[in-house]
DRENNUDREN-855041 format. One record per residue: x, y, z of N, C-alpha, C, O in turn; residue in three letters; chain. Coordinates in Angstrom, 1 decimal. Each point is the difference from the previous one (the first is absolute). Layout:
BEGIN
R    n.X    n.Y    n.Z   ca.X   ca.Y   ca.Z    c.X    c.Y    c.Z    o.X    o.Y    o.Z marvo tivo
R      X      Y      Z      X      Y      Z      X      Y      Z      X      Y      Z   Ala    A
...
end
This chain:
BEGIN
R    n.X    n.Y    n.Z   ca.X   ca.Y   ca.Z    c.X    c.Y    c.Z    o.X    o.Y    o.Z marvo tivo
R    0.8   -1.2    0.0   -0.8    1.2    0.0    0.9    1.2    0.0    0.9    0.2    0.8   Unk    A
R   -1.2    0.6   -1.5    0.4    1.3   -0.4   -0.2    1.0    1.0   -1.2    0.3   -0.2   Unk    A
R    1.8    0.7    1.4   -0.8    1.3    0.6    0.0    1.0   -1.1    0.9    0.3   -0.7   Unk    A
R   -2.2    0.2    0.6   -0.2    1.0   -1.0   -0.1    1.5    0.9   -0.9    0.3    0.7   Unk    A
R    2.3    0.8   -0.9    0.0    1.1    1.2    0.4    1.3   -1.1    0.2   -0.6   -1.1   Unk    A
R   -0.1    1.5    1.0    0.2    1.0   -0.9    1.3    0.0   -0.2    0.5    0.3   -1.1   Unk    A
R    0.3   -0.9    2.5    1.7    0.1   -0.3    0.2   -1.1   -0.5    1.2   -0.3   -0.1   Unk    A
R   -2.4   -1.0   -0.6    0.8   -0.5   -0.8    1.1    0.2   -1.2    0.0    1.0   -0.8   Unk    A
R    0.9   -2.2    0.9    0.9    0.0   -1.4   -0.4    0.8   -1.2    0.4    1.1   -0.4   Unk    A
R   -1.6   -2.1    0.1   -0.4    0.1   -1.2    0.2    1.6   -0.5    0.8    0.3   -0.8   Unk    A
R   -1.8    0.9    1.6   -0.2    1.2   -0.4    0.9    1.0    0.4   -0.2    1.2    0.0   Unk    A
R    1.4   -1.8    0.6    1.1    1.1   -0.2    0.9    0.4   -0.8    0.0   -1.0   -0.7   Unk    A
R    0.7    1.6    0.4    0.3   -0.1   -1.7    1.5   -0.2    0.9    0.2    0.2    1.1   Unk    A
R    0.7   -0.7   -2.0    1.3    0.1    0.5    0.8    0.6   -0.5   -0.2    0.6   -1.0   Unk    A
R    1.3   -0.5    1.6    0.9    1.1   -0.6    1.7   -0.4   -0.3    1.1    0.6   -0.2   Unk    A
R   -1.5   -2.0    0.1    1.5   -1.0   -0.8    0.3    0.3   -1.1   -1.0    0.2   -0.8   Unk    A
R    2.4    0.0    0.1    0.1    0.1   -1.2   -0.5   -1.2   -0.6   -0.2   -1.0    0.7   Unk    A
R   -0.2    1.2   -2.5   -0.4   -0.9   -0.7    0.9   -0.8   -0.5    0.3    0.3   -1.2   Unk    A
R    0.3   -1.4    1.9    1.3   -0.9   -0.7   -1.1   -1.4   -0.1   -1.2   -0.2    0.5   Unk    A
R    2.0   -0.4   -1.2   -0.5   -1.8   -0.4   -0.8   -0.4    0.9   -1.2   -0.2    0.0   Unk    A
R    2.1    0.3    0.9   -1.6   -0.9    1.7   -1.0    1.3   -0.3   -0.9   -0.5   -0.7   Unk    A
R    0.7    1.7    0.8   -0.7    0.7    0.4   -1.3   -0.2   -1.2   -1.2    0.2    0.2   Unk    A
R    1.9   -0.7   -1.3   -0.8    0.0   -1.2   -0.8   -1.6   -0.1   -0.9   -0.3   -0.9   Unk    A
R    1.4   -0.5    1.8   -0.5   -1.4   -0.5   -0.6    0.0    1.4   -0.4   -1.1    0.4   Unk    A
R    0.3    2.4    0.6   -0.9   -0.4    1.0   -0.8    0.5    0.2   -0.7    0.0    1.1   Unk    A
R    0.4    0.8   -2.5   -1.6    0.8    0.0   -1.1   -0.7   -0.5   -1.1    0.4    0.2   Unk    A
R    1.3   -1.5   -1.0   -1.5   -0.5   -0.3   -0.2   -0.5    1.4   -1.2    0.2    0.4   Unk    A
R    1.8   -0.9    0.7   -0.4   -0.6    1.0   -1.1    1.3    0.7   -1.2   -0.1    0.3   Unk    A
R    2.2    1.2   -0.3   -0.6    1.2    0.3   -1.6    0.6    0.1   -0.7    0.4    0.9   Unk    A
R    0.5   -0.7   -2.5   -1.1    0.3   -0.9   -1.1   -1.1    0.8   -1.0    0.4    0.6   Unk    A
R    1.6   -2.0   -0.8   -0.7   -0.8    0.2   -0.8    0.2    1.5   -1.3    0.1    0.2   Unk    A
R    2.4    0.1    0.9   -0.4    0.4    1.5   -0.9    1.4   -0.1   -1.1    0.0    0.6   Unk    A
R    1.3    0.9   -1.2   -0.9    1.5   -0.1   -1.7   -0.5   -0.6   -1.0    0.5    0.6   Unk    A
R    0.9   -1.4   -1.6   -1.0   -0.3   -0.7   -1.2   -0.8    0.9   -1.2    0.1    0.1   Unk    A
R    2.6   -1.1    0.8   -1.0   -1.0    0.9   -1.1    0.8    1.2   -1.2   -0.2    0.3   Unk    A
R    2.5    1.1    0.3   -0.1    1.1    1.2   -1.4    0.8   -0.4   -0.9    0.0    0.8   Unk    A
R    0.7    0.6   -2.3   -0.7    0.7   -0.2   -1.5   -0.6   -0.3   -0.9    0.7   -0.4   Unk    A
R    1.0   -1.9    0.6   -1.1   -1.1   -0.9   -0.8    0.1    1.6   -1.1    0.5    0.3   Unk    A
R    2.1   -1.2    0.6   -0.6    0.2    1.6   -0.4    0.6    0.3   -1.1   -0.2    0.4   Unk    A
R    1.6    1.8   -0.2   -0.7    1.1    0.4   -1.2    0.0   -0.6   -1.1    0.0    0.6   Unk    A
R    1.3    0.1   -2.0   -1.8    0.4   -0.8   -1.3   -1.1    0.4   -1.2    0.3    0.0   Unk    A
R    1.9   -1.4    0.3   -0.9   -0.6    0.5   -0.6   -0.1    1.3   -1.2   -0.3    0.1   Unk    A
R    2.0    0.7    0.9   -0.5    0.7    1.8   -0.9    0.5   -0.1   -0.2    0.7   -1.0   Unk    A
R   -0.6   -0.9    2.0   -1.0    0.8    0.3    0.0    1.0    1.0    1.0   -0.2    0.5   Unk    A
R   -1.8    1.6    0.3    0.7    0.6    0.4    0.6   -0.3    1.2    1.1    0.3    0.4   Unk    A
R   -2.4   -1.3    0.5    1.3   -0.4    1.5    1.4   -0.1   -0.3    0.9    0.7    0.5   Unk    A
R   -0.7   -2.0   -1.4    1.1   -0.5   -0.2    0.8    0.9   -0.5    1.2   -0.4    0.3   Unk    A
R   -1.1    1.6   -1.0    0.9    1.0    0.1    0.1    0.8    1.3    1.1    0.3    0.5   Unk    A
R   -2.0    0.0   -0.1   -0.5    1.0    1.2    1.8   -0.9    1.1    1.0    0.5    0.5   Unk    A
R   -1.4   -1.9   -0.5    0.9   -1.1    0.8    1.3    0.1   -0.2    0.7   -0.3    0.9   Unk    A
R   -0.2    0.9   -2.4    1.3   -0.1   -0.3    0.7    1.7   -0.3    1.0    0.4   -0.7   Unk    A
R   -1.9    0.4    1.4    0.0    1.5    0.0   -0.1    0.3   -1.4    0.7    1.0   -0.2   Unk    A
R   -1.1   -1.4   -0.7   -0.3    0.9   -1.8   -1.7    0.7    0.3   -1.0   -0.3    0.6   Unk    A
R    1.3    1.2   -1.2   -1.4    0.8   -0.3   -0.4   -0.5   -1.6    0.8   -0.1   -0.9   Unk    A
R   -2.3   -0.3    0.8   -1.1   -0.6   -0.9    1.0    0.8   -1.1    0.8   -0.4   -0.8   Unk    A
R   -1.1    1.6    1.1    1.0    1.3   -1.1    1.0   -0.4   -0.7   -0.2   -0.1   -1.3   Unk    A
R    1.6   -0.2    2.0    0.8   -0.2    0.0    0.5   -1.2   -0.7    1.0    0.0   -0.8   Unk    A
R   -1.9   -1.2    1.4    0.1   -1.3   -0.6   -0.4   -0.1   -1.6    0.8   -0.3   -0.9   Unk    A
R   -1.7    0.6    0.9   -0.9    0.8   -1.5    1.1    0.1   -1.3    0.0   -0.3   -1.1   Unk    A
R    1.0    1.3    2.1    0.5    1.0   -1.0    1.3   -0.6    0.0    0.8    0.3   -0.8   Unk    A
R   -0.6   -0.8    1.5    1.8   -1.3    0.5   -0.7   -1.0   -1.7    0.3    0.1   -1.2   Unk    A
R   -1.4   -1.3    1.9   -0.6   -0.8   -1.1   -0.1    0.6   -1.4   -0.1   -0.7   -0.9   Unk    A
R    0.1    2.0    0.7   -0.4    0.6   -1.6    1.4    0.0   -0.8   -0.1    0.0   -1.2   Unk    A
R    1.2    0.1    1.7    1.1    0.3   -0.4    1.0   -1.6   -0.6    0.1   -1.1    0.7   Unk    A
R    0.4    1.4   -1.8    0.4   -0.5   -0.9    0.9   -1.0    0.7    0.4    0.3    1.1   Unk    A
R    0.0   -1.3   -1.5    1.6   -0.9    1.2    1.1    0.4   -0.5    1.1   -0.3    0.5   Unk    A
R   -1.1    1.1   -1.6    1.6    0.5   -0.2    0.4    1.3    1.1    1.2    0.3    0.3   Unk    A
R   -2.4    0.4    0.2    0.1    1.4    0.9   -0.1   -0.4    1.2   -1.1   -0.4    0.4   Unk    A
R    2.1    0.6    0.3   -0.1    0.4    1.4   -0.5    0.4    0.9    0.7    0.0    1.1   Unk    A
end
């Protein structure tokens, strides 16, 4: 099981130069941002309310593309 928290991984952008690893460890990236964002949209509001996201927030986390941060 995954904790879904705003300081997750997924939606922090990082700030590593782009070498070889950096480049072959962004679809993993994408893959984790897509799943993260699949969960949120699907919560309902307790269940956010439980993991401190606002209905708002989550919405607008879920609307955004898995290449963006």
């Amino acid at each position: 099981m995954v904790a879904i928290t705003k300081n997750a991984g997924a939606f922090i952008p990082t700030a590593r130069p782009r070498t070889t690893i950096a480049l072959m460890d962004m679809p993993r990236q994408w893959v984790k941002r897509y799943d993260l964002r699949q969960k949120l949209a699907s919560m309902d509001t307790r269940m956010l309310r439980d993991i401190g996201w606002s209905v708002f927030d989550a919405r607008r986390e879920a609307a955004k593309p898995f290449w963006k941060a």
